[in-house]
C-alpha positions as CSV (number, residue, x, y, z in Angstrom):
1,X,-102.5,59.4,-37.2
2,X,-100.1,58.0,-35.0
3,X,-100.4,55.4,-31.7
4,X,-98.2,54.8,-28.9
5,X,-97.1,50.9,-28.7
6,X,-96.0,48.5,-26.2
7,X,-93.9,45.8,-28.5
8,X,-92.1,43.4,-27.4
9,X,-88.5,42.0,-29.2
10,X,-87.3,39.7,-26.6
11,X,-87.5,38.6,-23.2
12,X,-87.3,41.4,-20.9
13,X,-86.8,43.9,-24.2
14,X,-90.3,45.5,-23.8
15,X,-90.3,49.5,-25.9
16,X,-92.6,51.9,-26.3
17,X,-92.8,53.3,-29.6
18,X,-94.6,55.0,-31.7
19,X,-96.7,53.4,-34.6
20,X,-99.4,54.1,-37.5
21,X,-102.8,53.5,-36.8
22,X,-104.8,51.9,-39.8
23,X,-108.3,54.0,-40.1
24,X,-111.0,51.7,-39.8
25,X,-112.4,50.1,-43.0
26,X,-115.9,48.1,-43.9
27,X,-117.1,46.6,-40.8
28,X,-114.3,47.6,-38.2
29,X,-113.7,50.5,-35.5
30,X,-110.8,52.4,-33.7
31,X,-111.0,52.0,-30.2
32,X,-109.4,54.5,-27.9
33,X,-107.8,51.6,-25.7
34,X,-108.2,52.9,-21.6
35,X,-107.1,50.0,-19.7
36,X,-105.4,46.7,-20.6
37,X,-105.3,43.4,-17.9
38,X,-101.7,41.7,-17.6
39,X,-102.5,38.1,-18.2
40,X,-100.1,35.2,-17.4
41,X,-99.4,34.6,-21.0
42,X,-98.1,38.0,-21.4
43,X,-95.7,37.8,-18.3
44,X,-94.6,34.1,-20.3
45,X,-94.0,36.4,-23.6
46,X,-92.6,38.6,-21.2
47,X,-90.1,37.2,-18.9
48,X,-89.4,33.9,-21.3
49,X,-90.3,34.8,-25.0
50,X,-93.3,32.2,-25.0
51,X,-94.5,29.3,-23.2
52,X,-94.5,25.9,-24.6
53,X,-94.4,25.6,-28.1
54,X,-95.8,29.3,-28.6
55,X,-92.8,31.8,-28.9
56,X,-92.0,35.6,-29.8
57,X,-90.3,35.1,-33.4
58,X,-90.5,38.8,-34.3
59,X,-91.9,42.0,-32.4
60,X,-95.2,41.5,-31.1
61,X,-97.1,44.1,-29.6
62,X,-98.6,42.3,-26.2
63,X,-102.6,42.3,-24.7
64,X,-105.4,40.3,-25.2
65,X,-107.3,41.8,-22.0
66,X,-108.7,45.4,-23.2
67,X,-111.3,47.6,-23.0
68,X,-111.7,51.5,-24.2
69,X,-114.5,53.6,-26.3
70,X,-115.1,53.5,-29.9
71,X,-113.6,56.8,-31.5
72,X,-114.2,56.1,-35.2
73,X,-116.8,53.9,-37.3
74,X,-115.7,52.7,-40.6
75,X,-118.5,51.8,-42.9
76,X,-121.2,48.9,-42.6
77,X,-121.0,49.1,-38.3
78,X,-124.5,49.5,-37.3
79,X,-124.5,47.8,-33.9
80,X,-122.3,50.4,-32.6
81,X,-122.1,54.2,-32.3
82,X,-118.6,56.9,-31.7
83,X,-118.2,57.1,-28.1
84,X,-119.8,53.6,-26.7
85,X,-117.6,52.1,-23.7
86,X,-116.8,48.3,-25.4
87,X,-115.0,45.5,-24.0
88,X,-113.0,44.0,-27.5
89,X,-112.8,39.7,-27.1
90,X,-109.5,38.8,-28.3
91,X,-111.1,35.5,-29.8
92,X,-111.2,35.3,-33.6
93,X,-112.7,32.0,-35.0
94,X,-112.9,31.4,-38.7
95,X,-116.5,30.5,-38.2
96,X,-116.4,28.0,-41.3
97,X,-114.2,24.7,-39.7
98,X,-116.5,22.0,-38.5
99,X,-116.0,23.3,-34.6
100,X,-117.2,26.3,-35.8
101,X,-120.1,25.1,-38.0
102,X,-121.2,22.5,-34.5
103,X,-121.1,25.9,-32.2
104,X,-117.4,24.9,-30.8
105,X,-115.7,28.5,-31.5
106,X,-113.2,27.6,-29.1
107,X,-111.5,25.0,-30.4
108,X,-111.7,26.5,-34.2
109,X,-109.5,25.2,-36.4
110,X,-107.9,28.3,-37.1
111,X,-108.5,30.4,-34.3
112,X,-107.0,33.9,-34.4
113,X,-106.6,35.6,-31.0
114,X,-105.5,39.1,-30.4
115,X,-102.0,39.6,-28.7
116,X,-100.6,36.0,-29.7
117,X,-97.7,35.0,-30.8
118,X,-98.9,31.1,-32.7
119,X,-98.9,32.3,-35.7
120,X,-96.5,33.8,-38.2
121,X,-96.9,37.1,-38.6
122,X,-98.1,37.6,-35.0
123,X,-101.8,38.7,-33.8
124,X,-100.6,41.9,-32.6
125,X,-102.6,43.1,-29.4
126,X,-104.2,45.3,-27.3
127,X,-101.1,47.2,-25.2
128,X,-101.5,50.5,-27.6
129,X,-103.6,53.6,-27.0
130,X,-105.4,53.3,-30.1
131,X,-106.2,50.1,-32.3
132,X,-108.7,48.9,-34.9
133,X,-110.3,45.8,-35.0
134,X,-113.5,44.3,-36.6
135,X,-116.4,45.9,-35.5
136,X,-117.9,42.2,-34.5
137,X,-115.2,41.8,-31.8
138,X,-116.6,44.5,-29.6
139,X,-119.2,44.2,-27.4
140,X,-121.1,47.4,-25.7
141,X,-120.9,48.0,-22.1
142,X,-122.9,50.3,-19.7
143,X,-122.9,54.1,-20.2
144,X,-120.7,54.4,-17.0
145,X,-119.2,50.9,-16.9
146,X,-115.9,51.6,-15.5
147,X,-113.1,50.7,-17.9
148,X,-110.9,48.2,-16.1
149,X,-114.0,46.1,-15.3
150,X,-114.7,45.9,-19.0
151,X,-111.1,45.0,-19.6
152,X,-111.9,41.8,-17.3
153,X,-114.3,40.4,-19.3
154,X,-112.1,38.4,-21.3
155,X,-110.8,36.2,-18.3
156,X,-114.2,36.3,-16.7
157,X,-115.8,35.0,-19.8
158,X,-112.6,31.9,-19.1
159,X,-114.4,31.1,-15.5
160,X,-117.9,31.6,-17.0
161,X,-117.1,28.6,-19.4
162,X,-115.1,26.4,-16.5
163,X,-118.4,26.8,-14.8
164,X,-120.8,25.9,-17.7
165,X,-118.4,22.6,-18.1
166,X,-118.8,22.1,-14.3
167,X,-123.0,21.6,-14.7
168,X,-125.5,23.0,-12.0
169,X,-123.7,25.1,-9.6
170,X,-126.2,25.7,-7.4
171,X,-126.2,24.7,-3.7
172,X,-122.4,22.6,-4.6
173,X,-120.0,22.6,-1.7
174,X,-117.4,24.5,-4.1
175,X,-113.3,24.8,-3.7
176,X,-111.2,27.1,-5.9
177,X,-107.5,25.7,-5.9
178,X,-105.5,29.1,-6.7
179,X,-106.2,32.5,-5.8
180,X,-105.0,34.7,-8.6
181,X,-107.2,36.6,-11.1
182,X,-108.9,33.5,-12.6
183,X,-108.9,32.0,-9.1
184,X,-110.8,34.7,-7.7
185,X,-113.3,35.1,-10.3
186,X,-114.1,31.4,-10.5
187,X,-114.9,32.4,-6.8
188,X,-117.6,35.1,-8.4
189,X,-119.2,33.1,-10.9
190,X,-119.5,30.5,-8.1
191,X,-121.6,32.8,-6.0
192,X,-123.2,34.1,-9.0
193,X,-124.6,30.7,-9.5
194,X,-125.9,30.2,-6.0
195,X,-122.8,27.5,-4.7
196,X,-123.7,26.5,-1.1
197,X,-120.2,27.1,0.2
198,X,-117.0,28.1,-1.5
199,X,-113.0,27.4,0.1
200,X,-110.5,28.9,-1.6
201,X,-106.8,27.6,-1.4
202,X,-103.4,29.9,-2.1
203,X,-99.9,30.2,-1.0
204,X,-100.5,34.0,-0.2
205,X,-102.9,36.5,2.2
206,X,-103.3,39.1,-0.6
207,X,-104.6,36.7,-3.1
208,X,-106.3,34.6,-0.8
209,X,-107.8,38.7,0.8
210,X,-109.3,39.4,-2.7
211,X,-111.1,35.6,-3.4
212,X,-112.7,36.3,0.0
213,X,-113.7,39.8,-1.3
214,X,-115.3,38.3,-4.5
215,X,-117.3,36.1,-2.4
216,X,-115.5,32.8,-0.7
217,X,-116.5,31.8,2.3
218,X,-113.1,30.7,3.8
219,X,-109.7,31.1,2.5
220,X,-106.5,28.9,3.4
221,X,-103.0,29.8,3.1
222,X,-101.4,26.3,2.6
223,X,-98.1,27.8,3.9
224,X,-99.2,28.4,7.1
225,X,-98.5,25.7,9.7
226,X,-102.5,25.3,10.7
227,X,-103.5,24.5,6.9
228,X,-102.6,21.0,7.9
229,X,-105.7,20.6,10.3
230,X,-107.9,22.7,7.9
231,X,-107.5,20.4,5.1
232,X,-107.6,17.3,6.8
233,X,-111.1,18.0,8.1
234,X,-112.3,18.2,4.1
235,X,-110.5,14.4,3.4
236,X,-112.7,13.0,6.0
237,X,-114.7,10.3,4.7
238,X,-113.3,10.4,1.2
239,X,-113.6,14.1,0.6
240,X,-115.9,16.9,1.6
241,X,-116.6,19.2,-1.9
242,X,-119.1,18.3,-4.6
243,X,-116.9,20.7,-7.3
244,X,-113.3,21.9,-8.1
245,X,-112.2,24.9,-10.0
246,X,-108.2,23.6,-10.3
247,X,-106.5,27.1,-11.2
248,X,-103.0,26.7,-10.2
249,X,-101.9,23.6,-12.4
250,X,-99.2,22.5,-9.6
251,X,-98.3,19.4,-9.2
252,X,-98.9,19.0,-5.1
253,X,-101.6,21.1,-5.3
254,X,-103.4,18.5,-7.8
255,X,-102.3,15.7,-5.7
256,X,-104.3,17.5,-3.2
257,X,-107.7,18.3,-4.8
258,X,-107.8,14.4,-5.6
259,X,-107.9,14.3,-2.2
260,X,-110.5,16.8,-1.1
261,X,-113.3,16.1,-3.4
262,X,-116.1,13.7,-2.6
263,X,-116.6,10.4,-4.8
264,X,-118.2,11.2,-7.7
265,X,-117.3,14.9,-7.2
266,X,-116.4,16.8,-10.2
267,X,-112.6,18.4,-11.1
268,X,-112.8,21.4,-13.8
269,X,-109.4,21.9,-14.8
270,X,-108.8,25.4,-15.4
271,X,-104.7,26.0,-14.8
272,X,-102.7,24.7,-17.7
273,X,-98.9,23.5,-17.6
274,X,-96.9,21.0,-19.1
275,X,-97.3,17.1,-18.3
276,X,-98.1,16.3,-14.7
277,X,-98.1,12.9,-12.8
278,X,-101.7,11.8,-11.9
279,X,-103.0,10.4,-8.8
280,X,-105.2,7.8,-10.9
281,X,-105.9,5.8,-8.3
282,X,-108.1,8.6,-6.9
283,X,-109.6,9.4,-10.4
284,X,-110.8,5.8,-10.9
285,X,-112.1,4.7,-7.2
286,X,-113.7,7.7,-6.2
287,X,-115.3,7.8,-9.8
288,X,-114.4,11.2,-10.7
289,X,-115.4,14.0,-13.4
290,X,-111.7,15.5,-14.2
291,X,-112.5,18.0,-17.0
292,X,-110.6,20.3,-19.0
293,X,-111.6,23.9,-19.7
294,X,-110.9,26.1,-23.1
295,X,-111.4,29.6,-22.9
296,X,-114.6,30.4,-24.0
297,X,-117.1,31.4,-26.8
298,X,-120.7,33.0,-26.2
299,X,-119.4,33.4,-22.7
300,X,-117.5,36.8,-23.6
301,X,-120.9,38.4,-24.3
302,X,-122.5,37.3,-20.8
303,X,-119.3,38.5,-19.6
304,X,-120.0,42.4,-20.5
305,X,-123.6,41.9,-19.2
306,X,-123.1,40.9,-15.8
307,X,-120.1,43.5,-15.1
308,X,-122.3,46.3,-16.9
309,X,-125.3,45.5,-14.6
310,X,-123.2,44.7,-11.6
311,X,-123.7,41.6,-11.2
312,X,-120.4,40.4,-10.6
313,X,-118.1,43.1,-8.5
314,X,-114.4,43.0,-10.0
315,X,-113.2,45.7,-8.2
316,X,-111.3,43.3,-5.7
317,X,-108.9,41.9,-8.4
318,X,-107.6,44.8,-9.7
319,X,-105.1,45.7,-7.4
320,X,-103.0,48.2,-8.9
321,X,-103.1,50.0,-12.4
322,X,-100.2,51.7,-13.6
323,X,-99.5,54.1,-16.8
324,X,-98.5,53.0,-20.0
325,X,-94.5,54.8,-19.6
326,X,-94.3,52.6,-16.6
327,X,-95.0,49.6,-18.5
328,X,-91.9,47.7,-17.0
329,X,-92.8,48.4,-13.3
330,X,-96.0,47.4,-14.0
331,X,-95.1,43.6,-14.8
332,X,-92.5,43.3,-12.5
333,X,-95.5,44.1,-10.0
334,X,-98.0,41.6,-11.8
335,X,-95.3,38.9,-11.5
336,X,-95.1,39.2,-7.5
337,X,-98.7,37.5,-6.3
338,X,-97.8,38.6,-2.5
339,X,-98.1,42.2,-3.5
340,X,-100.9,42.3,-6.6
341,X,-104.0,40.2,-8.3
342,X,-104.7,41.7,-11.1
343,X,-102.7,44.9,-12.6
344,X,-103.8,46.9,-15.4
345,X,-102.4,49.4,-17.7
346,X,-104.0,53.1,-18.3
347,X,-103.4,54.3,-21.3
């Protein structure tokens, strides 16, 4: 049986090609992939040929946010049947290491993840129409549980374990710093777990449109001339929110939260970049919480449940969805945040 591809040689030297598909063996399952998320990482691989340390050293095929039915079983799958709607995490822990042995999947020792390019040869992802994977990696939606919400799970499982490492939620004056995809979903699991009041900062009106649709309260566009006087209400008395989702990673915009959150407020730092100057003067008097997130681990499965049962809309985000022979337009489009959120392929 053959598969059509989406592999990646270079920057900007995306092809579609045709490939083998492995039949399923003990314990694994071909999915018929249906939609696929464009994450930043993949628009890094895409545009640069990595980020950081991590780069493209031979063809890689891209996608670590997917979502399709299962089409085949191979033997020893018994929490699955042909035809179930499944969300596949891209996570892959060794389960032996000492993380993994204390319940710390996510920082594994030898963590595997779908669609990555750390190791040699690459974890080839989910940007294909058909794939197999271990049966263990998939996780059963709803009958009808539309297809690009599934594929969603894997960066709302990220902002389900930013808000586990922020505490109790509820009734927290809450600001999201960053409007795009994780942005706005730190938004939904913020209203999910009962925040008081939730302000959302961005540079743009349609990311900043779709945070209000996942539940913010306010939105502010810091390039318009009146965010001045909005902001400078919320650094009265030493800062107005009790909680920060930080999902841009910027250096002004950091300098800013520091400014905006109360003493003894908490920072969950969700954006990554390289090294950034500090404002540790802040940090120290106002006796912050500044805390790092890592993607996540059970979260994935809470994930699935609370799109499958509605609980968490994510209709807004996905702005536009394009075909898999248009591939190319479909990045160019994810890498323009005045015109998209979230874009997914159809396969």
């Amino acid at each position: 049986m053959k598969t059509r591809v989406c592999r990646l040689y270079g920057p900007k030297d995306l092809r579609i090609e045709t490939d083998s598909l492995v039949p399923p063996g003990p314990g694994e399952v071909m999915i018929r992939v249906m939609r696929g998320g464009i994450c930043g990482s993949d628009l890094h691989y895409y545009l640069n040929g990595g980020f950081g340390s991590i780069r493209v050293r031979e063809p890689i095929i891209m996608g670590h946010e997917f979502a399709g039915y299962v089409e085949a079983l191979g033997s020893d799958v018994n929490h699955l049947s042909v035809g179930d709607r499944v969300g596949v995490s891209p996570s892959q822990p060794c389960g032996t290491c000492q993380y993994c042995m204390a319940g710390l999947l996510q920082h594994c020792l030898d963590m595997h993840f779908i669609g990555s390019a750390f190791f040699i040869p690459h974890e080839q992802g989910g940007f294909r129409e058909r794939m197999t994977v271990k049966a263990r990696q998939c996780f059963k939606g709803g009958d009808r549980t539309d297809y690009s919400a599934l594929a969603c799970a894997e960066p709302l499982a990220v902002c389900l374990h930013a808000a586990r490492q922020a505490g109790d939620v509820q009734g927290k004056r809450v600001l999201v710093n960053g409007a795009g995809p994780i942005g706005a979903l730190c938004v939904a699991v913020a209203r999910y777990h009962g925040a008081q009041e939730i302000v959302v900062i961005d540079l743009f009106e349609k990311t900043l449109g779709a945070a209000m649709q996942m539940g913010a309260d306010s939105g502010i566009n810091i390039n318009m001339a009146s965010s001045r006087s909005e902001l400078a209400k919320y650094q009265e008395n030493k800062g107005y929110f009790d909680l920060v989702f930080e999902c841009s990673a910027a250096q002004a915009a950091l300098e800013n939260v520091f400014n905006l959150v109360r003493p003894q407020g908490t920072i969950i730092q969700v954006g990554v970049t390289g090294e950034l100057n500090i404002p540790l003067h802040l940090l120290v008097s106002k006796e912050l919480r500044w805390a790092g997130s890592q993607r996540f681990a059970e979260e994935y499965t809470e994930a699935i449940t609370l799109i499958s049962r509605g609980s968490i809309d994510i209709k807004p985000i996905v702005t536009d969805v394009f075909p898999l022979d248009a591939v190319h337009d479909a990045l160019d489009r994810a890498t323009d945040r005045s015109r998209a959120v979230k874009v997914h392929l159809s396969f």
